[in-house]
C-alpha positions as CSV (number, residue, x, y, z in Angstrom):
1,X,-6.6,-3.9,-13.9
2,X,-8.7,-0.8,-14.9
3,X,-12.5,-1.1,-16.0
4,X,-15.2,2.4,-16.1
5,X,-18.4,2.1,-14.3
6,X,-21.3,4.3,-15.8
7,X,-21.0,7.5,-16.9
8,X,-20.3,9.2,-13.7
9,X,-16.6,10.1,-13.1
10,X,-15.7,8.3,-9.7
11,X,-12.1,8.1,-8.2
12,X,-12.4,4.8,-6.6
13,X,-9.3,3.3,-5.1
14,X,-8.7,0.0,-3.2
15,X,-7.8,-0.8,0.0
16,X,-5.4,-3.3,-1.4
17,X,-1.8,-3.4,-0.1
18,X,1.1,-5.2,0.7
19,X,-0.1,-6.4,3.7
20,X,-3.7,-7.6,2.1
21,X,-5.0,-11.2,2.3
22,X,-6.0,-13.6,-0.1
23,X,-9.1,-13.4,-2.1
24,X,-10.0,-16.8,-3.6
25,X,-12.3,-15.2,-5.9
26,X,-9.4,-13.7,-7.9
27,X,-7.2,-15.5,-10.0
28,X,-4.9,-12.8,-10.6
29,X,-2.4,-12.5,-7.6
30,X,-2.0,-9.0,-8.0
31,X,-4.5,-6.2,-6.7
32,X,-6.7,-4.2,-9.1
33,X,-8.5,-0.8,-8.7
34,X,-11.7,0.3,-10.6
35,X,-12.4,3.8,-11.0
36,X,-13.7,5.9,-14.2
37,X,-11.5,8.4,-15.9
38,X,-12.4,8.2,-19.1
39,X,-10.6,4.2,-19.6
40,X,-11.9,1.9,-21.5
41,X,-12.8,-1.2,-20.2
42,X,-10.0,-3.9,-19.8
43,X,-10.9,-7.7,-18.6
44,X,-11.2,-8.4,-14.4
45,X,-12.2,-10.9,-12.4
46,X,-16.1,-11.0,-11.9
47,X,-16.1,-9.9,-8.2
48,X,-19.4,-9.1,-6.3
49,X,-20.2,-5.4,-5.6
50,X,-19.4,-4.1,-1.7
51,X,-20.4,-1.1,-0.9
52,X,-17.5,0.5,2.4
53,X,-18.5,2.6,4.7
54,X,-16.7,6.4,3.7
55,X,-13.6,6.9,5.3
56,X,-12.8,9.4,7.6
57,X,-12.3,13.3,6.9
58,X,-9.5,14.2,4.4
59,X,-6.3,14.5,6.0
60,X,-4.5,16.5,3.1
61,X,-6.8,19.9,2.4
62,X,-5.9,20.0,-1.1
63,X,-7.8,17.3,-2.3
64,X,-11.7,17.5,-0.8
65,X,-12.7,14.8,-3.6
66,X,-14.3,11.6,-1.2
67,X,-13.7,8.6,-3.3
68,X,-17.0,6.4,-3.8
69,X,-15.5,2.7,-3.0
70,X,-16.9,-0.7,-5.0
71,X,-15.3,-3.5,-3.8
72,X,-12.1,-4.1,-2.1
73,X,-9.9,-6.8,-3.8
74,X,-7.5,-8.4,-1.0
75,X,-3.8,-9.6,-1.6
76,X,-1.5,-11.1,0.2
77,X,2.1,-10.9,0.6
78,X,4.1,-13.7,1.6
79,X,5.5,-13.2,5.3
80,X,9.5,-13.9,4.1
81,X,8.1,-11.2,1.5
82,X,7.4,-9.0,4.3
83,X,10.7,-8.8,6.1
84,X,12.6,-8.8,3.1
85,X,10.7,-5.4,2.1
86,X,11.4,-4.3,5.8
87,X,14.7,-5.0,5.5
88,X,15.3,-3.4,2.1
89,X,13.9,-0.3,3.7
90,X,16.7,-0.6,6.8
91,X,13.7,0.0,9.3
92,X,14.7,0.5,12.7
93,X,13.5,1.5,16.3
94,X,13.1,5.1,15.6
95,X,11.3,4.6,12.0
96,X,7.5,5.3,12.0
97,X,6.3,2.8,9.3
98,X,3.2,3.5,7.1
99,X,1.6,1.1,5.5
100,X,-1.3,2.4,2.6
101,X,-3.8,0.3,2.5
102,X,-2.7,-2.0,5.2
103,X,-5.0,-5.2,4.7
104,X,-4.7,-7.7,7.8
105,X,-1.8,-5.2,9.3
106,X,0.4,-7.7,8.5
107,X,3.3,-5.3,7.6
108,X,3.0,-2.9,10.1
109,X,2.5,-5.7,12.7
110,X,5.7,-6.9,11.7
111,X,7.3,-4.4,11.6
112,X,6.4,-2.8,15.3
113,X,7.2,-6.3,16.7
114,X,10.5,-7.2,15.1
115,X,12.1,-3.8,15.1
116,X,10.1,-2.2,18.3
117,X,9.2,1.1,15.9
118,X,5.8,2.5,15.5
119,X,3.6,2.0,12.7
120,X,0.6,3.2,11.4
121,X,-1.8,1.3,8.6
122,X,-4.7,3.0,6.5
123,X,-7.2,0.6,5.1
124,X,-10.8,1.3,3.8
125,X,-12.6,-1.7,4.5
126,X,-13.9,-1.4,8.1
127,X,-13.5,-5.4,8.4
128,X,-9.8,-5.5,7.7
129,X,-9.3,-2.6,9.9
130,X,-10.9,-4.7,12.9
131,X,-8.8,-7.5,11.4
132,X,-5.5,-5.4,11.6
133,X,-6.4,-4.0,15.0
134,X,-7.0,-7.6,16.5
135,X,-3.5,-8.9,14.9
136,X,-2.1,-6.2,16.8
137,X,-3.3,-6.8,20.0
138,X,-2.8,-10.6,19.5
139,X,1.0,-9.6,18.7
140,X,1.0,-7.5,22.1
141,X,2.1,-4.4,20.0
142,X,-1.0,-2.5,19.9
143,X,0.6,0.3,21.8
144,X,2.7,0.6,18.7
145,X,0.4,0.4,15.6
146,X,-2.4,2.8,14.9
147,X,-4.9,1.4,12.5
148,X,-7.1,4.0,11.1
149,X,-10.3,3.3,8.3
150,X,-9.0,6.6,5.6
151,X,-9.0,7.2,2.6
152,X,-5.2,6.7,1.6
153,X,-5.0,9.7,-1.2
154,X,-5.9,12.0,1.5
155,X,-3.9,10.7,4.1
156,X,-1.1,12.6,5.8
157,X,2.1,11.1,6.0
158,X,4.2,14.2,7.1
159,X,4.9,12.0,10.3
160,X,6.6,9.0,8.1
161,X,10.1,7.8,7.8
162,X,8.7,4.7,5.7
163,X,5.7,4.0,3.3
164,X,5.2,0.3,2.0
165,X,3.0,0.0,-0.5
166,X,1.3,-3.3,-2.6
167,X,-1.4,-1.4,-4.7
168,X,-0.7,-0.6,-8.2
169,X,0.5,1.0,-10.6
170,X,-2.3,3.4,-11.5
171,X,-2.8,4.2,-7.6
172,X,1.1,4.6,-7.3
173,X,1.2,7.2,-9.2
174,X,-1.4,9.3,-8.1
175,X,0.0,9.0,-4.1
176,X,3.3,10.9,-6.0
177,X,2.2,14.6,-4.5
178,X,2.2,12.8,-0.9
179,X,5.1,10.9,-1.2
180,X,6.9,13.7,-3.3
181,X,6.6,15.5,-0.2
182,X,8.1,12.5,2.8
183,X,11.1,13.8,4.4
184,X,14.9,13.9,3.4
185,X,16.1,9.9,4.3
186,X,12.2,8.6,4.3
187,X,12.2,5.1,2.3
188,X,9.5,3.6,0.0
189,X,9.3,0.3,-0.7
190,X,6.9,-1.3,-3.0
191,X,6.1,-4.9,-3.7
192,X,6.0,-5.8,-7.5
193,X,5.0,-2.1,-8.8
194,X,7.0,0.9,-9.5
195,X,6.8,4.5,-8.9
196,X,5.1,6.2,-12.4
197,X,8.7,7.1,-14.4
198,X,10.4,7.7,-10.5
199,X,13.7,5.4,-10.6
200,X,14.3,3.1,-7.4
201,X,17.3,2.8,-5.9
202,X,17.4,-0.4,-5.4
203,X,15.4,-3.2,-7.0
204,X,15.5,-6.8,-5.5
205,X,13.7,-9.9,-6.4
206,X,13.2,-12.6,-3.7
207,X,11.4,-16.2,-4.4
208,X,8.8,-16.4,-1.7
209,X,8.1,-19.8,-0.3
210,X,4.5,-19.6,1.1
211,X,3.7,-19.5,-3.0
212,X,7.1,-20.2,-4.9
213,X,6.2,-16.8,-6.9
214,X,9.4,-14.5,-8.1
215,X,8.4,-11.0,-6.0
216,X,9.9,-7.6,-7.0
217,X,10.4,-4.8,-4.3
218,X,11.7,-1.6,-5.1
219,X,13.2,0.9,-2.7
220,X,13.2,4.6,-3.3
221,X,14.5,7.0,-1.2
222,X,13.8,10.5,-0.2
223,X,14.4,13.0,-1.6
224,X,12.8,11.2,-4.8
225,X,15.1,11.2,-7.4
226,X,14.0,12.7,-11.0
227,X,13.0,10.6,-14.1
228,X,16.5,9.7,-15.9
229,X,18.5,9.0,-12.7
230,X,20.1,5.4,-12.7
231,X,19.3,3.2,-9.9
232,X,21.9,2.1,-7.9
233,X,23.3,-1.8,-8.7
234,X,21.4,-4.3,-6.5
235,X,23.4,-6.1,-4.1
């Protein structure tokens, strides 16, 4: 969901991502980022006003732009959800996963613990970083996840092999310069959104039983293909 605040132009993003938790305040399952670019204003939830603490210097010198954050809005995804998107992806030992806006570190947690890879989450609320760090350390894989407090449009991810993502449609598309730029045989998998007009290569739908919801994850793979391409039949 989109809404403009004031006047001001202000590229705010959410810390919202596959891995986020529940927030009982929403009704709408999905996450939702608010930022003004000249929108007009669509229908949210009514959601108190929580100023974050900025996140740390820009990794990517191209954009200098420091994103002024409202409110995060925190979704969860189911845990079978979870390693069927790790699956889909064919993570391994060797894979460094990245996981944009990383919530409770569910995802990357998962991931360094059933496949023994490293992983890194980005997450701009400072409380869900502590959250993600403390999951790791109570999954003894702490040594393998590095949870960082960034900004995730800034972020580098030159050192990933794969990028989950649960944000958005809007936010998707504007990570495309970053991810445009992953690897050759870097995967991206994204729960319930797709990629701007990018095709996936695979799309699977899995009914989660924590919430007996129909989930969508899409995998792309790197080199991104161009608009027009056919996916490849799902399995």
């Amino acid at each position: 969901m989109v809404r403009t605040i004031g006047g001001t132009a202000l590229l705010s993003f959410l810390a919202v991502t596959a891995a986020g938790c529940i927030d009982s305040r929403t009704e709408d399952s999905r996450p939702f980022l608010l930022y003004d670019a000249g929108h007009t204003e669509a229908a949210a939830p009514q959601m108190a006003v929580e100023p974050v603490p900025p996140a740390e210097p820009a990794g990517d010198p191209a954009n200098t732009s420091q994103p002024a954050v409202l409110f995060i809005a925190y979704v969860a995804t189911p845990p079978d959800v979870v390693d069927t998107m790790l699956k889909l992806a064919h993570v391994m030992k060797r894979d460094v996963v990245y996981d944009l806006g990383c919530g409770d570190g569910r995802i990357v947690v998962r991931a360094a613990k059933r496949y023994g890879c490293r992983a890194v989450g980005y997450d701009l609320d400072h409380l869900r970083v502590q959250e993600a760090r403390k999951n790791a350390e109570d999954n003894h894989v702490a040594r393998l996840v590095r949870i960082e407090q960034k900004d995730i449009l800034l972020a580098d991810l030159s050192e990933a092999t794969v990028v989950a993502l649960y944000l958005g449609p809007e936010l998707n598309a504007r990570l495309l310069p970053q991810l445009a730029r992953l690897g050759a045989g870097a995967r991206i998998v994204s729960h319930d959104f797709g990629l701007a007009d990018i095709p996936p290569d695979k799309v699977v739908e899995v009914t989660s039983r924590t919430d007996r919801r129909i989930h969508t994850i899409y995998l792309w793979n790197c080199p991104l293909k161009t608009p027009g391409q056919r996916p490849e039949p799902s399995p």
